[in-house]
N, C-alpha and C positions, 0 to 999 in steps of 0.2 A: 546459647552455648554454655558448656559448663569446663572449667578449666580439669587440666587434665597432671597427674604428676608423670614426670617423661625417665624414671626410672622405674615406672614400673611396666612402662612398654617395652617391645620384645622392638628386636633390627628389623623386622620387617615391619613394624608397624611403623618406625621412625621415619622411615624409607621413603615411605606414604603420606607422610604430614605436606599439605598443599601450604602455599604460600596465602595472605591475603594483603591488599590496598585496603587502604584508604582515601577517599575522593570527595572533596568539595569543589563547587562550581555555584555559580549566581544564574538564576533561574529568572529568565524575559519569559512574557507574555508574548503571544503573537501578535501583539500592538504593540510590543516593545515595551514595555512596559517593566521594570522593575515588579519581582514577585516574592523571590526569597534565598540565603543561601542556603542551598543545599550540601547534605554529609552524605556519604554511603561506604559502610566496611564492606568487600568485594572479594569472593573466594576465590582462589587460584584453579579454577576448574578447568585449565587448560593442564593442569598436572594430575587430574585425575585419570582412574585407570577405565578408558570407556568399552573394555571389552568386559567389564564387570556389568555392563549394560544392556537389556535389549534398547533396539528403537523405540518400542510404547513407552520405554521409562523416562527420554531425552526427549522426544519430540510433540511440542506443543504448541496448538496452532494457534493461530492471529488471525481479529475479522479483517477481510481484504477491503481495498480502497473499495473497488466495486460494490460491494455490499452496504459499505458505508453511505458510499452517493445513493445506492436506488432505498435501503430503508430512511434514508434524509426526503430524497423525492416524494416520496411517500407519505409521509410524517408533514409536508408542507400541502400538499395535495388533500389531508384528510383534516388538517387544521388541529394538527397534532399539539400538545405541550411539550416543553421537551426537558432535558435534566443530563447534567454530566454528575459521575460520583468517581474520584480517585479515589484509592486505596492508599493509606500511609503503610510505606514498609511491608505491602501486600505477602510479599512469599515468606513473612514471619509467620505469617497465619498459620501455613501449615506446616505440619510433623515432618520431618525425616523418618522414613521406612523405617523399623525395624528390623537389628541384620546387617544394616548397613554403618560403619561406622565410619566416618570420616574427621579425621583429626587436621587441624588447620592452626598455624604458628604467624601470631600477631605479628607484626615488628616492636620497635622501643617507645615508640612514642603511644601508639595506638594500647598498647599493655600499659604504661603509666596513666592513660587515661581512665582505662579499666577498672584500674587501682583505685584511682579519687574516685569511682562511682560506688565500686564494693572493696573496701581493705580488706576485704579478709582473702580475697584472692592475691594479695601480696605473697601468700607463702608459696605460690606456684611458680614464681617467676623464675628465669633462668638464670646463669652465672649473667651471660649477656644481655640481661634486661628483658627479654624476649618469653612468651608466654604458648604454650600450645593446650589447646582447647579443642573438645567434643562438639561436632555440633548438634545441636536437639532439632534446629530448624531450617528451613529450607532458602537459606544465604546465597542473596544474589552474586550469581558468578557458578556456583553449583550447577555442572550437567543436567539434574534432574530436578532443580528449583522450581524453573517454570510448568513442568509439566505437573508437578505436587499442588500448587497453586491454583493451576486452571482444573485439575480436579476437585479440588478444595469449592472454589465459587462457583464450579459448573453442578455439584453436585448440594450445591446450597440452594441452587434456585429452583431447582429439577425439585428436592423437597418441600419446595415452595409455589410447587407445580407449573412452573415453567416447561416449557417443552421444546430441544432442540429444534431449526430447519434442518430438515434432511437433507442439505447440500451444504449448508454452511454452520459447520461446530460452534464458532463462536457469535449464533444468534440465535436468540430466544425469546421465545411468546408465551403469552396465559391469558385468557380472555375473563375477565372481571364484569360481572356485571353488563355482559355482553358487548364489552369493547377491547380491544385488544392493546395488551402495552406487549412494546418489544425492546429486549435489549441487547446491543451491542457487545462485546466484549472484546476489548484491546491490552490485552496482557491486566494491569490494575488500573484499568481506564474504561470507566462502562458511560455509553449514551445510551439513555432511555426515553421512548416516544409514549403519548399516550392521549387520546383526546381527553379525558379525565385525572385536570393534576393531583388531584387526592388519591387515586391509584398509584401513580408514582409515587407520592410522600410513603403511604403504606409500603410499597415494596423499598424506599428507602431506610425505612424503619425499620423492617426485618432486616435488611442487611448490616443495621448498624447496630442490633442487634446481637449479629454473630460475628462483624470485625470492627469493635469499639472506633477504632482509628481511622476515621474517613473523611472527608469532604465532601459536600455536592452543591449544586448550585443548578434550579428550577429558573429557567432564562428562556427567552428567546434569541440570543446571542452568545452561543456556547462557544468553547475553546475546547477542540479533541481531536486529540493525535496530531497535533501542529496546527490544526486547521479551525480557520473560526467561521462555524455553520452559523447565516443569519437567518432566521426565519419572521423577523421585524415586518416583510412587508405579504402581507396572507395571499398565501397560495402558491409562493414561492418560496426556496434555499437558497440564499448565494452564499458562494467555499471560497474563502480567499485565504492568501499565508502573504499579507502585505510587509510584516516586520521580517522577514525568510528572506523575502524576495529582493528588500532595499540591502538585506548584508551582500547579496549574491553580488548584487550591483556595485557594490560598495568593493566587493573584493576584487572584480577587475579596474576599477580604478578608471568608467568611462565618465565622459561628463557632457557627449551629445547626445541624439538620439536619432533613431534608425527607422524606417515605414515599415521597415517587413524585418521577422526575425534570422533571414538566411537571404542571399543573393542568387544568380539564377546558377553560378557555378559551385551551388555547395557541395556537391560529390565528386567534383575537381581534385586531384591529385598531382604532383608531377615528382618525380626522383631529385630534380634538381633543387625543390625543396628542403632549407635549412633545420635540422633537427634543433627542438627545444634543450635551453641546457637542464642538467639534473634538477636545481631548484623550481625549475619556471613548468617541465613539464611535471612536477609533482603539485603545483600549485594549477597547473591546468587541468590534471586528475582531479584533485577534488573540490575545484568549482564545477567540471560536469558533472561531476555525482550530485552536488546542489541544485542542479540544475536540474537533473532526471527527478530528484526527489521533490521540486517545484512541480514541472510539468505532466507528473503522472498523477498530479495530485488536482491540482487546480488550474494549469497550463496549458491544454491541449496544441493551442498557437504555436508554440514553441517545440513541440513535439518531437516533430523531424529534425530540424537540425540538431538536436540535443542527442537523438539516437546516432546521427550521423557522428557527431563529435566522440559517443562512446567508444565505437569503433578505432577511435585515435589515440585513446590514454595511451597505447603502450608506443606508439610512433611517432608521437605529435610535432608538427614543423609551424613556424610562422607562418604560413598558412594558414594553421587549422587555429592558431592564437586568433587571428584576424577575424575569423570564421567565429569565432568563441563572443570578442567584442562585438560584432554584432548583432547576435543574441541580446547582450547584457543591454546597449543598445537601445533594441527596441523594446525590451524589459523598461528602461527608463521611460521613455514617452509612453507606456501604454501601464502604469504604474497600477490605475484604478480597473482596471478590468480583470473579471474574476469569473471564476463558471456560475453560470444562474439556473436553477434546476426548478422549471416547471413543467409538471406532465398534463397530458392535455384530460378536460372532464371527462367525465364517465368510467367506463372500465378502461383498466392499465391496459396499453398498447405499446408491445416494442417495436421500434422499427432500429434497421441496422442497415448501415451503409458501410458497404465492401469496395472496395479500389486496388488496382493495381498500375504500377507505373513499369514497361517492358523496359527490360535492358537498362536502366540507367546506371547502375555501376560500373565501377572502372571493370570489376569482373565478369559484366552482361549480366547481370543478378539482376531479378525484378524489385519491386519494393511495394508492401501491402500497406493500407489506410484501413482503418475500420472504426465507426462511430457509430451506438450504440442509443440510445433517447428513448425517452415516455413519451415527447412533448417536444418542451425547450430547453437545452443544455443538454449533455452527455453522462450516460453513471458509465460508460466506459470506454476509451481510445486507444487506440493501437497503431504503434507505426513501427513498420519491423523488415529488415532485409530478409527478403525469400532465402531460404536453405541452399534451395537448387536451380540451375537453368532451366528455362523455357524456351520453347520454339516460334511461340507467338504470343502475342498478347492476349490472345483466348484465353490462351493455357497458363498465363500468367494471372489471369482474373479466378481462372477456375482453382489454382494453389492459393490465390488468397484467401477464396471463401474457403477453404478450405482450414485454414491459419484460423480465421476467427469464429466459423460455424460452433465450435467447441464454447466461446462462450455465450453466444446468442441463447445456445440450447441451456446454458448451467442457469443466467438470470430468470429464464421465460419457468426453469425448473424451480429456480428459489422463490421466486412472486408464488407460485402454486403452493410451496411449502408455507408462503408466508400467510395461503388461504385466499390469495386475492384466483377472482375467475379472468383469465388469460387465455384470449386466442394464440392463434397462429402468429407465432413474431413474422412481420414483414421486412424481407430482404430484397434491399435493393440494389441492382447491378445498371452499368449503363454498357454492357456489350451484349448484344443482340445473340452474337456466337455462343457465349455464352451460361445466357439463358435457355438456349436449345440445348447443350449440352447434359445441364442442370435437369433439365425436364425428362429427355429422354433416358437419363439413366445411365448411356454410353457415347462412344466416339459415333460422330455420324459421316462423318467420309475419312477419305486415306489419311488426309494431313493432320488429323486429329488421333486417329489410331494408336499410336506409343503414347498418350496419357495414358498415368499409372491408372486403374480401377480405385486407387483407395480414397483419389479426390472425389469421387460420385457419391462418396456417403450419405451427402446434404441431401440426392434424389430419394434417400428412403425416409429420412424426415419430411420431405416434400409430401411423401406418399402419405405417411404417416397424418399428414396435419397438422403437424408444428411448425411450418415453414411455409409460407407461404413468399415466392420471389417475384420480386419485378421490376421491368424498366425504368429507369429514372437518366434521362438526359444528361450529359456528363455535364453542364452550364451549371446542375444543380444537384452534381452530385460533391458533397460536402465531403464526404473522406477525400477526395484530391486533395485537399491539402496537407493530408499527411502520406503523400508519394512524391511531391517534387514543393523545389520551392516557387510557387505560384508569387506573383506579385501587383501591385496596383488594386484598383479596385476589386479582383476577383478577388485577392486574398483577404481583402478589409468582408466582402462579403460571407465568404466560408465562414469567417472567424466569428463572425457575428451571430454566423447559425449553430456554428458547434459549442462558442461557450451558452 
């Protein structure tokens, strides 16, 4: 940023001067650990004008949890190395467009600071202490920050001959010496696999290279994105967020422990239910958002009832508090369990289990399960309230593969981009009706007739050879756990197959 004098700006440029924070915070480890305090000066980019924008210039994506498990599964399976590299103060790196000018007004304290680093920007200051300043770089808080950024490092490694998947922007390959490193990218947060660590140092080196300010650290026990990938015991990943998980615990304030994370009336409702007061259901919002951000990550177990719960932030009754403690609960007794990610030998093979549970909501709404595997462990889970009614449980099975067919097809598409040779993902249903449906393309008698056409999709992938479906026993079909709350032994078992 370079300071700016504010008499020789015009009313409409003054008009336009965004606000900015400044933010410290103490920065844990995901072992809780003490790490560092953290600074950050923070642009007012909620007072920018975003019709000065298209969408390419705002919108910038992030690798998905999915991606992360199946290039992790992978990385353990091939007997990978691996490597985290953050970026210090990453969207410094890159330039603000030219054309674009945007002027941002310090407060008092954050401009005397300014001052002790460069006096000569003393003579900029205002009557009220206060300082407005050009920015050169792309300041977190900036509408178009991250998206300058991810151009910035995507088009460094691209020079460096990396080569997007075609399904997923933020991962990328180059084969060295005929092996492949792949890297991650999470905003200024890169995981990089490789079965040759010298490959990685090299491509560590060019990076740091071209942004001086970095960290990395070549482990088999990484910390990324919240999550600590172990790869310690070969041939497998296990993902846990163990320091996450005891705050969550920590913030409902239980102190026994529960066998199952939901009881059998968790989609229970009644009117006569006592609403949450203002403070308690604000604090029951955002422990389930902790809790969705646990269980989408590392938690499958807990899945369901936590979507159940989402559905409550804006109503929530003692009830759904009760509902909430025992989550937390069975969070305590089961403290040390985490997803274990091993795909089975030879070539990657998906298999995906679809579920549906008819009518159990108070609204007759069915409810889809779907788990996703190489092997052992899940790179994806889904537990989600159907959109629409159904008439049967057929037709409730058939809207579900229908729900998660979309990602079966994007993983089996990213492994291909990733170069690995991949059959036909195998989907497994346990309703006989079903799979004749599936097969045939269409309704085969009257009472089937009013399904819409657009659930049949999967028969053309069928056709196609990317799909291969089949019978699997409901005793062992594994997404039921995330359609109802199962309990006793069956559910100690699911759990056991899906982490």
């Amino acid at each position: 940023m370079t300071p700016v004098n504010p008499n020789k700006l015009s009313h409409k440029q003054l008009k336009g001067v965004i606000s900015s924070k400044l933010f410290t915070k103490v920065k844990f480890s995901p072992d809780g650990e003490f790490e560092k305090w953290k600074a950050r000066l923070v642009a007012g980019g909620h007072m920018q004008n975003r019709e000065e924008y298209t969408y390419a210039e705002t919108s910038s994506p992030t690798v998905g949890t999915t991606a992360i498990l199946t290039v992790s599964a992978i990385a353990a399976k091939e007997r990978r190395k691996t490597a985290a590299v953050d970026f210090t103060a990453a969207y410094l790196n890159a330039k603000m467009k030219d054309g674009k000018l945007i002027l941002m007004r310090l407060s008092r304290e954050t401009s005397a600071i300014l001052c002790l680093l460069v006096p000569a920007y003393s003579a900029y200051l205002r009557a009220d202490g206060t300082m407005i300043v050009k920015l050169t770089k792309a300041l977190y808080g900036c509408v178009e920050s991250a998206k300058l950024w991810y151009n910035s490092i995507s088009e460094t490694l691209i020079a460096d001959g990396f080569v997007r998947n075609p399904k997923e922007p933020c991962v990328f390959n180059r084969i060295v010496g005929g092996k492949q490193i792949t890297i991650c990218l999470y905003v200024d947060d890169l995981l990089i696999t490789c079965v040759d660590e010298s490959t990685i140092n090299a491509t560590v080196e060019m990076l740091r290279g071209k942004y001086s300010d970095m960290t990395h650290t070549v482990s088999n026990r990484l910390k990324y994105v919240g999550m600590i990938l172990d790869f310690s015991t070969e041939g497998k990943c296990k993902v846990s967020m163990p320091n996450f998980l005891d705050t969550v615990v920590s913030d409902v304030g239980v102190t026994t422990s529960a066998p199952t994370p939901a009881a059998v009336d968790l989609f229970a409702t009644r009117d006569a239910d006592v609403a949450l007061s203002t403070e308690k259901a604000e604090q029951f919002h955002s422990i389930v958002m902790k809790l969705q951000y646990l269980a989408k990550r590392v938690r499958p177990d807990i899945l369901l009832p936590v979507v159940f719960l989402s559905s409550r932030v804006t109503k929530s009754t003692d009830r759904d508090w009760s509902k909430l403690e025992r989550v937390a609960r069975y969070l305590k007794g089961t403290r040390d369990l985490c997803l274990r990610l091993k795909p089975d030998d030879g070539l990657v093979s998906i298999y995906a289990f679809i579920d549906a549970s008819f009518a159990v909501h108070h609204d007759f709404k069915s409810h889809t399960g779907a788990v996703i595997t190489f092997g052992q462990g899940c790179v994806f889970f889904k537990s989600t309230k159907q959109k629409l009614n159904t008439k049967s449980s057929t037709e409730a099975e058939l809207v579900g593969i229908s729900d998660a067919l979309t990602t079966v097809i994007w993983i089996r598409d990213f492994l291909l981009g990733q170069g690995h040779d991949v059959g036909p993902a195998v989907l497994y249903q346990n309703n006989m009706s079903t799979i004749a449906l599936v097969e045939n393309g269409q309704a085969s008698n009257e009472r089937s007739r009013h399904i819409n056409i657009k659930f049949f999709f999967v028969s053309d992938r069928v056709e196609k050879g990317e799909i291969v479906i089949k019978y699997m026993p409901t005793d062992d079909m594994i997404a039921d756990l995330l359609t109802k709350p199962l309990q006793g032994e069956k559910f100690r078992a699911m759990r056991d197959k899906i982490l």
